[in-house]
MOPAC internal coordinates of N, CA, C and O (Angstrom, degrees):
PM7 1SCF
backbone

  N    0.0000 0     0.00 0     0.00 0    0    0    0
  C    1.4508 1     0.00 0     0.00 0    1    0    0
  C    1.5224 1   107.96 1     0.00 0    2    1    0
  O    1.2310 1   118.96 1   -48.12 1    3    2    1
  N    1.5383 1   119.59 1   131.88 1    3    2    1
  C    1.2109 1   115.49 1   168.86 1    5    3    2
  C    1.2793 1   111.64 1  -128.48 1    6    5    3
  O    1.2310 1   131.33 1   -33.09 1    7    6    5
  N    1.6044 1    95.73 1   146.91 1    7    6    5
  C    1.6927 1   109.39 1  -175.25 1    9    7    6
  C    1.1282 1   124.94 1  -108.99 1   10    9    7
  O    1.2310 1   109.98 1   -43.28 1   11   10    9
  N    1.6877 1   136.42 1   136.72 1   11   10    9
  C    1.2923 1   112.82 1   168.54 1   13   11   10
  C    1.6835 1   111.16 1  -162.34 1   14   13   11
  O    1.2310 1   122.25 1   -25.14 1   15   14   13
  N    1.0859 1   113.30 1   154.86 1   15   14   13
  C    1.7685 1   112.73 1  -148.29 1   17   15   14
  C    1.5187 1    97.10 1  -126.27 1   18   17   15
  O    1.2310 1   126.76 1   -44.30 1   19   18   17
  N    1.5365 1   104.61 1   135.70 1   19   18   17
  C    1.5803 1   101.87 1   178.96 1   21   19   18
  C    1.9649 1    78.13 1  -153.97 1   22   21   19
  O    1.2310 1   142.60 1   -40.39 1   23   22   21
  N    1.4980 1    73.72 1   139.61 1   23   22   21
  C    1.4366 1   112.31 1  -175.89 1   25   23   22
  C    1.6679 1   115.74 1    36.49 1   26   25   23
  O    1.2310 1   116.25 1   102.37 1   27   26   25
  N    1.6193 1   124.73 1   -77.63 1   27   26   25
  C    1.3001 1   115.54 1  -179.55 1   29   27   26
  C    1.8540 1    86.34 1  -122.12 1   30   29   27
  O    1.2310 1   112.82 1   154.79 1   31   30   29
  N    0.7194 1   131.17 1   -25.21 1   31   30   29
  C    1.7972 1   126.15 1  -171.79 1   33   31   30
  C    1.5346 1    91.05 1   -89.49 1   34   33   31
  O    1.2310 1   136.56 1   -12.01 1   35   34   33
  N    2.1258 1    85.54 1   167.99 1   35   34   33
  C    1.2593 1   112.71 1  -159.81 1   37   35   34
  C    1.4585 1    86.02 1  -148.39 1   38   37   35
  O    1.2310 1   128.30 1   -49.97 1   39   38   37
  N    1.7140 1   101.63 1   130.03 1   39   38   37
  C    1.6343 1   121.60 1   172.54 1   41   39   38
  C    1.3856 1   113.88 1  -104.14 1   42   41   39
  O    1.2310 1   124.44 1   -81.34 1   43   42   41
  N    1.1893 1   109.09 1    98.66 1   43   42   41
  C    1.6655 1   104.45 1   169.85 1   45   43   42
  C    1.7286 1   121.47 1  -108.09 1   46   45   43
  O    1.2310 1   125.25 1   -29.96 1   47   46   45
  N    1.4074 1   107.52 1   150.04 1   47   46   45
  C    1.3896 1    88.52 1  -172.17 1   49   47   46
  C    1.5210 1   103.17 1  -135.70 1   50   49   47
  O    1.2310 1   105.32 1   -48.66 1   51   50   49
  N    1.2415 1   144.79 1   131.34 1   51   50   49
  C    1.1527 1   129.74 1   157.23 1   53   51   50
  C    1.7232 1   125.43 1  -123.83 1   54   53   51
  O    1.2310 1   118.64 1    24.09 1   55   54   53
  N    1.1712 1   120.20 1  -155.91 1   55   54   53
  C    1.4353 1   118.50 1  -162.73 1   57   55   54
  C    1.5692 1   125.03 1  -111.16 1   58   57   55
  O    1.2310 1   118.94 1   -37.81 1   59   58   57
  N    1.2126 1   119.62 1   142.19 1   59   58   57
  C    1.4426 1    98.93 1  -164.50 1   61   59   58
  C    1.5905 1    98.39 1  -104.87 1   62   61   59
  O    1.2310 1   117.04 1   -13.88 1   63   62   61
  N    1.6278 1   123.24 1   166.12 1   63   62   61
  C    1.7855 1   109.98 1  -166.57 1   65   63   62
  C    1.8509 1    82.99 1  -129.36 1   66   65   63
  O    1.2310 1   129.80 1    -8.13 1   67   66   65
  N    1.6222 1    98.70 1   171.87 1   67   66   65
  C    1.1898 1    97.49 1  -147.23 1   69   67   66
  C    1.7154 1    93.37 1   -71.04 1   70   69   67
  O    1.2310 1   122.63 1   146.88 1   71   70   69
  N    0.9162 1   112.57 1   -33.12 1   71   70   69
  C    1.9917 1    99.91 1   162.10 1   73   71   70
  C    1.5296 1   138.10 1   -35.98 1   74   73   71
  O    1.2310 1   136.07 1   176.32 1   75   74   73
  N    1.2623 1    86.50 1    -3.68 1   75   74   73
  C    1.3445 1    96.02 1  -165.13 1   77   75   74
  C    1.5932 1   139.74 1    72.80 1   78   77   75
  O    1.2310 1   127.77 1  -167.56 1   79   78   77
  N    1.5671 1   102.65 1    12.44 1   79   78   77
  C    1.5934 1   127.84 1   169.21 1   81   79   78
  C    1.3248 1   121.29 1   -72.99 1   82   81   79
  O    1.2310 1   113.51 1   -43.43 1   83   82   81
  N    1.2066 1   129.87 1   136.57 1   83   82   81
  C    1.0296 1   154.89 1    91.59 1   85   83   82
  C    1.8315 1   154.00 1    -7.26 1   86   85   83
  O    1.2310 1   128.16 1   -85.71 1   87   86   85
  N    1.5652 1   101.89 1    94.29 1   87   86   85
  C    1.8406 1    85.48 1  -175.35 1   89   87   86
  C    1.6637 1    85.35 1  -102.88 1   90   89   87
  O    1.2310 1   124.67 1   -50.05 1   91   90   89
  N    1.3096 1   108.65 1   129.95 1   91   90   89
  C    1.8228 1   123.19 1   176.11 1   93   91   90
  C    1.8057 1    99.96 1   -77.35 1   94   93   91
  O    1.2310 1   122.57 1   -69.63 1   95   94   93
  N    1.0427 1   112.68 1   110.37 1   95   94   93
  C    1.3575 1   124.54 1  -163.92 1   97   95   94
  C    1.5676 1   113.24 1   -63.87 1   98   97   95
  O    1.2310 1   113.92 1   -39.26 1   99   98   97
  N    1.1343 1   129.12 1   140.74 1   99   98   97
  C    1.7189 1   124.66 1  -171.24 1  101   99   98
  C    1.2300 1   127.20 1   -29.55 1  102  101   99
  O    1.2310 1   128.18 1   127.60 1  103  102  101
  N    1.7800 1   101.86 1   -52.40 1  103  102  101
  C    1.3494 1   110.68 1  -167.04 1  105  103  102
  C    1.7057 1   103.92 1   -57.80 1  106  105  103
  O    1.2310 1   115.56 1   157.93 1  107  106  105
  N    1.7576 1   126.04 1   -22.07 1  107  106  105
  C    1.4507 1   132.99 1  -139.31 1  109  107  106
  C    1.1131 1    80.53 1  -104.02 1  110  109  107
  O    1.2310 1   109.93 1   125.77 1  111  110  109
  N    1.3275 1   136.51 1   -54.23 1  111  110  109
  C    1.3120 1   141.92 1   157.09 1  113  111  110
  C    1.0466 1   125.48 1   -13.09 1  114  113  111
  O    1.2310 1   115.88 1   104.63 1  115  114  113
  N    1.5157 1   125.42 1   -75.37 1  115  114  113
  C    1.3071 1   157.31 1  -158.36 1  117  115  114
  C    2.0663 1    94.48 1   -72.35 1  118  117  115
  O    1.2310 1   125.44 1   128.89 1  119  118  117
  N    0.9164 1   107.15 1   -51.11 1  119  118  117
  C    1.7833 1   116.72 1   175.71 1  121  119  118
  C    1.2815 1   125.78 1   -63.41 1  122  121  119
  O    1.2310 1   126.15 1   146.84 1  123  122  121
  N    1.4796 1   105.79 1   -33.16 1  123  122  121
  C    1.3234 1   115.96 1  -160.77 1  125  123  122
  C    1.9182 1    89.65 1   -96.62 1  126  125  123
  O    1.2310 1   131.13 1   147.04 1  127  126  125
  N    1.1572 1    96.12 1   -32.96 1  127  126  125
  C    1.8072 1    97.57 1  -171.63 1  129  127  126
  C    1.5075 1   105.81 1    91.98 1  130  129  127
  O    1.2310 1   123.04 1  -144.71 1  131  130  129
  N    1.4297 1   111.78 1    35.29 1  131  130  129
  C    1.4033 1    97.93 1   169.03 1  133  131  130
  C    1.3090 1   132.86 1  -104.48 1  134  133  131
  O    1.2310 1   120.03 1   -19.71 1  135  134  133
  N    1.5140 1   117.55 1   160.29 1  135  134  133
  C    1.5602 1   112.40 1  -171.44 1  137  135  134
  C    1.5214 1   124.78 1  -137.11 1  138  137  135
  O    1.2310 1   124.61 1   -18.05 1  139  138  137
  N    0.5469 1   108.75 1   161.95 1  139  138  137
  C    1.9329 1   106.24 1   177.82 1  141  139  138
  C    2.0945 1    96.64 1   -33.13 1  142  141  139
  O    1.2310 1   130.07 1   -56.03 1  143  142  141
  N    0.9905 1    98.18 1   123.97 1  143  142  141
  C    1.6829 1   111.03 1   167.28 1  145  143  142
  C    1.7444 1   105.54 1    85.44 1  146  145  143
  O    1.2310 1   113.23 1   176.68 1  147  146  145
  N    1.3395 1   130.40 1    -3.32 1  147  146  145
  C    1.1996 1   147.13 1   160.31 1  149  147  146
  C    1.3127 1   107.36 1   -17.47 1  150  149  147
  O    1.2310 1   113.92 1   -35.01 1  151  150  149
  N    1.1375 1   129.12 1   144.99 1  151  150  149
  C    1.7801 1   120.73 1  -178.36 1  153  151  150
  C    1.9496 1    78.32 1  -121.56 1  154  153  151
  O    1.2310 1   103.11 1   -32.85 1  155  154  153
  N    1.1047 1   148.62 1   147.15 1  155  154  153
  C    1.4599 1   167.05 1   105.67 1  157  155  154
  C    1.4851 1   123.36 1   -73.95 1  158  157  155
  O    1.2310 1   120.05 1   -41.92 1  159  158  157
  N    1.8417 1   117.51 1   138.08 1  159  158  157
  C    1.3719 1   118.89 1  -169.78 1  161  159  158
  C    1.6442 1    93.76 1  -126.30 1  162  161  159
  O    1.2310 1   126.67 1   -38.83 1  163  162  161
  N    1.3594 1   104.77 1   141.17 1  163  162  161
  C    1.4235 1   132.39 1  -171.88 1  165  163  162
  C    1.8853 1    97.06 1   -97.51 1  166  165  163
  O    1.2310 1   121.15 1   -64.43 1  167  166  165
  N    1.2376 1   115.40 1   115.57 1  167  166  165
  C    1.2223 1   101.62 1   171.21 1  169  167  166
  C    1.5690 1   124.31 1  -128.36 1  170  169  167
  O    1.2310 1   113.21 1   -70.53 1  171  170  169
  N    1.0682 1   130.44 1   109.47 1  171  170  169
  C    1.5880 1   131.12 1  -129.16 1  173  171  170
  C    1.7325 1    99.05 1  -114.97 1  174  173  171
  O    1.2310 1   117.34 1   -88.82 1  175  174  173
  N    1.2913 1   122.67 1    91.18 1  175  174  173
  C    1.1321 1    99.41 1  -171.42 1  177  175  174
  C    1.9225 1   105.66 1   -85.83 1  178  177  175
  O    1.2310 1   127.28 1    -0.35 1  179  178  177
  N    1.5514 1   103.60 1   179.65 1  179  178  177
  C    1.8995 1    92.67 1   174.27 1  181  179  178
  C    1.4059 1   105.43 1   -80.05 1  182  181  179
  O    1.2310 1   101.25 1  -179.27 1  183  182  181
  N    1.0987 1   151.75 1     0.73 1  183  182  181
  C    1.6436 1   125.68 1   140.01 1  185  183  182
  C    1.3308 1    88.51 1  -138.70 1  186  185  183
  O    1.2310 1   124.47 1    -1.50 1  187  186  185
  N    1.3783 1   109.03 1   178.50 1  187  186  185
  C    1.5746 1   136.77 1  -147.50 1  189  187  186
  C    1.1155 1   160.61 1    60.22 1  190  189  187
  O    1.2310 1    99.40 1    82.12 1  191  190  189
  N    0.8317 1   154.74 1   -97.88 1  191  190  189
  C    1.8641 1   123.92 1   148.32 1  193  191  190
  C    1.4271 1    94.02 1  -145.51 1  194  193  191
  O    1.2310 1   125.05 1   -36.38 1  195  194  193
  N    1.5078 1   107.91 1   143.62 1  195  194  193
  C    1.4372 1   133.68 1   171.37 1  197  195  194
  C    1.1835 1   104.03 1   -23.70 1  198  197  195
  O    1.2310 1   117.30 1   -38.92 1  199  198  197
  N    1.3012 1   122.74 1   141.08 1  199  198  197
  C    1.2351 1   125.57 1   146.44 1  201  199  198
  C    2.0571 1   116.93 1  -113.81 1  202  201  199
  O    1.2310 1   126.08 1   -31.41 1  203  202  201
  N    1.3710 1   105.91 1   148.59 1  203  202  201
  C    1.7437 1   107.09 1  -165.81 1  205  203  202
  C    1.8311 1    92.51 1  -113.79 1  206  205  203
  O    1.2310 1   109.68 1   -34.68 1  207  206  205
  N    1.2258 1   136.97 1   145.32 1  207  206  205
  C    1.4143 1   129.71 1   156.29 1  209  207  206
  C    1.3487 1    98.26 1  -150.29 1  210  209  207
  O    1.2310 1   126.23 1   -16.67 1  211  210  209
  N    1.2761 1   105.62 1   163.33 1  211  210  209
  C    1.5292 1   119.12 1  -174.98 1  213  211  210
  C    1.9132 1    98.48 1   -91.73 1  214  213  211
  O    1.2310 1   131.30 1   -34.35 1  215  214  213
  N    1.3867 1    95.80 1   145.65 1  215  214  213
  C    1.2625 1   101.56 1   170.73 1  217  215  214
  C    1.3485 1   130.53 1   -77.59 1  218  217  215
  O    1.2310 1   112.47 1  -108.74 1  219  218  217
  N    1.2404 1   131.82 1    71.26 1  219  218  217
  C    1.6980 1   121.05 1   166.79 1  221  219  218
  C    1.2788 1   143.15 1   -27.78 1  222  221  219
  O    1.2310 1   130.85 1   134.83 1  223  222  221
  N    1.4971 1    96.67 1   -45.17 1  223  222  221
  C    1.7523 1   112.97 1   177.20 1  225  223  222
  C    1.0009 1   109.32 1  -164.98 1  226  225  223
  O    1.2310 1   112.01 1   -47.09 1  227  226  225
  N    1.1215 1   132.67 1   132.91 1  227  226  225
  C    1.8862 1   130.97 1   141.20 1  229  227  226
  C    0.9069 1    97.17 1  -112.20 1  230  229  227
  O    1.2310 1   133.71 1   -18.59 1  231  230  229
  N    2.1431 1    91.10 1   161.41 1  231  230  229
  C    1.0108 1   106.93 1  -172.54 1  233  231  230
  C    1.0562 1   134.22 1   -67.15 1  234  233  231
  O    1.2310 1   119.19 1   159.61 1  235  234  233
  N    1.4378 1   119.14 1   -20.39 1  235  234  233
  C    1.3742 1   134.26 1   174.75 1  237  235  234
  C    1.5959 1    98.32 1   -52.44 1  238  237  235
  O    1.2310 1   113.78 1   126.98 1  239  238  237
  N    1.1945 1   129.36 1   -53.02 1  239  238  237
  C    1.2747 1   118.79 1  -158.34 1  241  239  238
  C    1.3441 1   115.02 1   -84.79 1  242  241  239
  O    1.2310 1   115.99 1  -159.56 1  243  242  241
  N    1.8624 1   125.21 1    20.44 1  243  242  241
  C    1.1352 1   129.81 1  -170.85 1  245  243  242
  C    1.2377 1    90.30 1  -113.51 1  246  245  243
  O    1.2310 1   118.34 1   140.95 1  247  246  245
  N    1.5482 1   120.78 1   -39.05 1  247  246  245
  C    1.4430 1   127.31 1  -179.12 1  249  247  246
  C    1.7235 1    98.73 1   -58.65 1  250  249  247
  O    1.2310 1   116.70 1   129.73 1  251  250  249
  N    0.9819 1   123.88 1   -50.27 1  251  250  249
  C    1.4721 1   132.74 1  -157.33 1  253  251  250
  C    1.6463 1    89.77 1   -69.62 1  254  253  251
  O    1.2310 1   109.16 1   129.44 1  255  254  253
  N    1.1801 1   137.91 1   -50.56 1  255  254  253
  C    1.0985 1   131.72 1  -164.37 1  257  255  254
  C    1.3437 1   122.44 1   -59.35 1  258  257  255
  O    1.2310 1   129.96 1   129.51 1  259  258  257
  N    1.8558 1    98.39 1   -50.49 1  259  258  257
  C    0.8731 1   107.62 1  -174.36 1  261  259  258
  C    2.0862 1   125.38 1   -85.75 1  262  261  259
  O    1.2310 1   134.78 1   179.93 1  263  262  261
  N    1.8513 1    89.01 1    -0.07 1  263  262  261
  C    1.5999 1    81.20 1   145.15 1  265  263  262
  C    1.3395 1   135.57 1  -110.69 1  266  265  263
  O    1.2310 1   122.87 1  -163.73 1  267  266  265
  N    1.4552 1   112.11 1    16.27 1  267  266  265
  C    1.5591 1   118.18 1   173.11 1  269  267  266
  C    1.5333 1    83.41 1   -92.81 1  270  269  267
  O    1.2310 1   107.56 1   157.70 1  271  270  269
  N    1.2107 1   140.81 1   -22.30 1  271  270  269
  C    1.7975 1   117.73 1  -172.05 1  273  271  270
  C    1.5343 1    96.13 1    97.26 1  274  273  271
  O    1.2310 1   119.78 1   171.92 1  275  274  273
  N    1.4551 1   118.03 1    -8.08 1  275  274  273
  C    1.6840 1    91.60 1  -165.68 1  277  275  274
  C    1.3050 1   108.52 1   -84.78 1  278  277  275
  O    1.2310 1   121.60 1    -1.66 1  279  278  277
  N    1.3099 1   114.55 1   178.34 1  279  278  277
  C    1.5821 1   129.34 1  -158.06 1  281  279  278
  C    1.6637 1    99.41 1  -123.22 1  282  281  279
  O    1.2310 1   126.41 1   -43.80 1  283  282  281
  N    1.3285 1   105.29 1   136.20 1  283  282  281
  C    1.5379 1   109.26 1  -161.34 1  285  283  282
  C    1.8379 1   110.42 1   -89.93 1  286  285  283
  O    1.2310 1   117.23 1   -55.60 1  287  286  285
  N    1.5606 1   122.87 1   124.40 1  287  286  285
  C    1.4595 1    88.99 1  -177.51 1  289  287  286
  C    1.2827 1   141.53 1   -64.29 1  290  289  287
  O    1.2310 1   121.36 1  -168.17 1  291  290  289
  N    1.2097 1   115.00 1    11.83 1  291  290  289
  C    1.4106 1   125.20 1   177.32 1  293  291  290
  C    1.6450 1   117.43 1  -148.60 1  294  293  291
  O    1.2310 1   123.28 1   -26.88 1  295  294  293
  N    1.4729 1   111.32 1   153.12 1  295  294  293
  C    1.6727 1    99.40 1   179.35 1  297  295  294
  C    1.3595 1   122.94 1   -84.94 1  298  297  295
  O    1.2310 1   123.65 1   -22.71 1  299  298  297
  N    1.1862 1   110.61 1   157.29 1  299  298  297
  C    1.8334 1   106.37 1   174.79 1  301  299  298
  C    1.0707 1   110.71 1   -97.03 1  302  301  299
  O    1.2310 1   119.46 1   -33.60 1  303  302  301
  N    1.4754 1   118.64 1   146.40 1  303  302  301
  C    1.3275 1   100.64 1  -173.54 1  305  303  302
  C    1.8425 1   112.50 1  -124.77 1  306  305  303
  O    1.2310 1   118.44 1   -49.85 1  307  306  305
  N    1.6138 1   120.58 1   130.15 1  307  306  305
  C    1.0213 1   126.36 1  -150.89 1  309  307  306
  C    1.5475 1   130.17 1   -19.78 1  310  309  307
  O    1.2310 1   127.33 1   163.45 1  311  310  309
  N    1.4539 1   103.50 1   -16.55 1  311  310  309
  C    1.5610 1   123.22 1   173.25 1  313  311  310
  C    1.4667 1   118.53 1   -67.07 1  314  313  311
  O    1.2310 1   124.93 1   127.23 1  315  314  313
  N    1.4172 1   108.14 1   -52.77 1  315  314  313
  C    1.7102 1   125.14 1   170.63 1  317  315  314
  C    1.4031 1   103.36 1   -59.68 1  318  317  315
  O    1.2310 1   116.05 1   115.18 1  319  318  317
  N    1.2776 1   125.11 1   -64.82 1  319  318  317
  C    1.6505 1   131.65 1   175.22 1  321  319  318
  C    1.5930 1    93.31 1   -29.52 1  322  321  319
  O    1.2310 1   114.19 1    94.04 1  323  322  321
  N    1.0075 1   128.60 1   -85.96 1  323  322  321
  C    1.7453 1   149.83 1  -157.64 1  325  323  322
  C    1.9349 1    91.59 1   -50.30 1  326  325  323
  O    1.2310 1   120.24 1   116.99 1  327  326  325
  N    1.3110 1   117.15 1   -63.01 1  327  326  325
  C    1.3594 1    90.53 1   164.23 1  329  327  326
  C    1.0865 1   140.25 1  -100.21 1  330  329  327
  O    1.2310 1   115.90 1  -134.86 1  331  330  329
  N    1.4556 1   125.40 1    45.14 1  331  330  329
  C    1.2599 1   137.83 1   160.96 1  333  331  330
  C    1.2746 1    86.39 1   -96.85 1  334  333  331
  O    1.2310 1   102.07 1    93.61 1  335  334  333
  N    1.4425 1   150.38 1   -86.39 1  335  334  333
  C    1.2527 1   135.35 1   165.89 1  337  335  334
  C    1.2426 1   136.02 1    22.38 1  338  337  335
  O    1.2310 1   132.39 1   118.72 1  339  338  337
  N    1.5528 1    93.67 1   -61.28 1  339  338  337
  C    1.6116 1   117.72 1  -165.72 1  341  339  338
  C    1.6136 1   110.07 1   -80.12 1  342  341  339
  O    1.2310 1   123.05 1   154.45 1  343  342  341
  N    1.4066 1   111.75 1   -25.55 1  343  342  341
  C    0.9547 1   120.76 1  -177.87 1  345  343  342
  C    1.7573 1   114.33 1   -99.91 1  346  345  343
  O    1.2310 1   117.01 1  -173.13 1  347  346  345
  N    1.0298 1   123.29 1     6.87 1  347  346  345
  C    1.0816 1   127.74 1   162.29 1  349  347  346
  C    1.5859 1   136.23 1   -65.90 1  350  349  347
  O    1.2310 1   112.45 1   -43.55 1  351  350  349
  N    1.3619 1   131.85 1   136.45 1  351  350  349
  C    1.4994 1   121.54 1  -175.82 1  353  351  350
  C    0.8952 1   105.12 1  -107.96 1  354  353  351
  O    1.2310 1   117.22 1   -57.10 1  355  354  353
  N    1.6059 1   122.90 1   122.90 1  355  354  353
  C    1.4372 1   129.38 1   175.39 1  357  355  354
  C    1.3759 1   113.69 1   -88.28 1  358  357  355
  O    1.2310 1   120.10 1   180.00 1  359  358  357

């Protein structure tokens, strides 16, 4: 993996295996807030460059919650709701 920083951005690069895997390199890690069991969304538009974000919530998993009854450890707040939404496929 090589790293290298110019002005406010950060170039990271790593290697792909013949599976077609991926190790998401620390620093991408470390930014994104991800952790062992992390869900991440690939979002590919038709031109411009990838964008990577960590998953907070879907909606699916608000539906799911809220038919097991369970209680979430933390609140969402109407912003996250709106793009969990947004990100949904109807």
């Amino acid at each position: 993996m090589a790293s290298t920083s110019q002005s406010s951005s950060t170039t990271v690069e790593a290697t792909v295996t013949s599976k077609g895997q991926v190790t998401l390199p620390k620093e991408l890690r470390k930014r994104l807030g991800i952790q062992n069991g992390s869900r991440i969304r690939f979002n590919i538009p038709s031109s411009g460059p990838v964008q990577v974000e960590r998953i907070l919530y879907d909606l699916e998993d608000l539906w799911r919650m809220a038919d097991e009854g369970g209680k979430p450890d933390s609140v969402m707040s109407f912003e996250e709701m709106n793009e969990a939404k947004a990100r949904r496929h109807w």
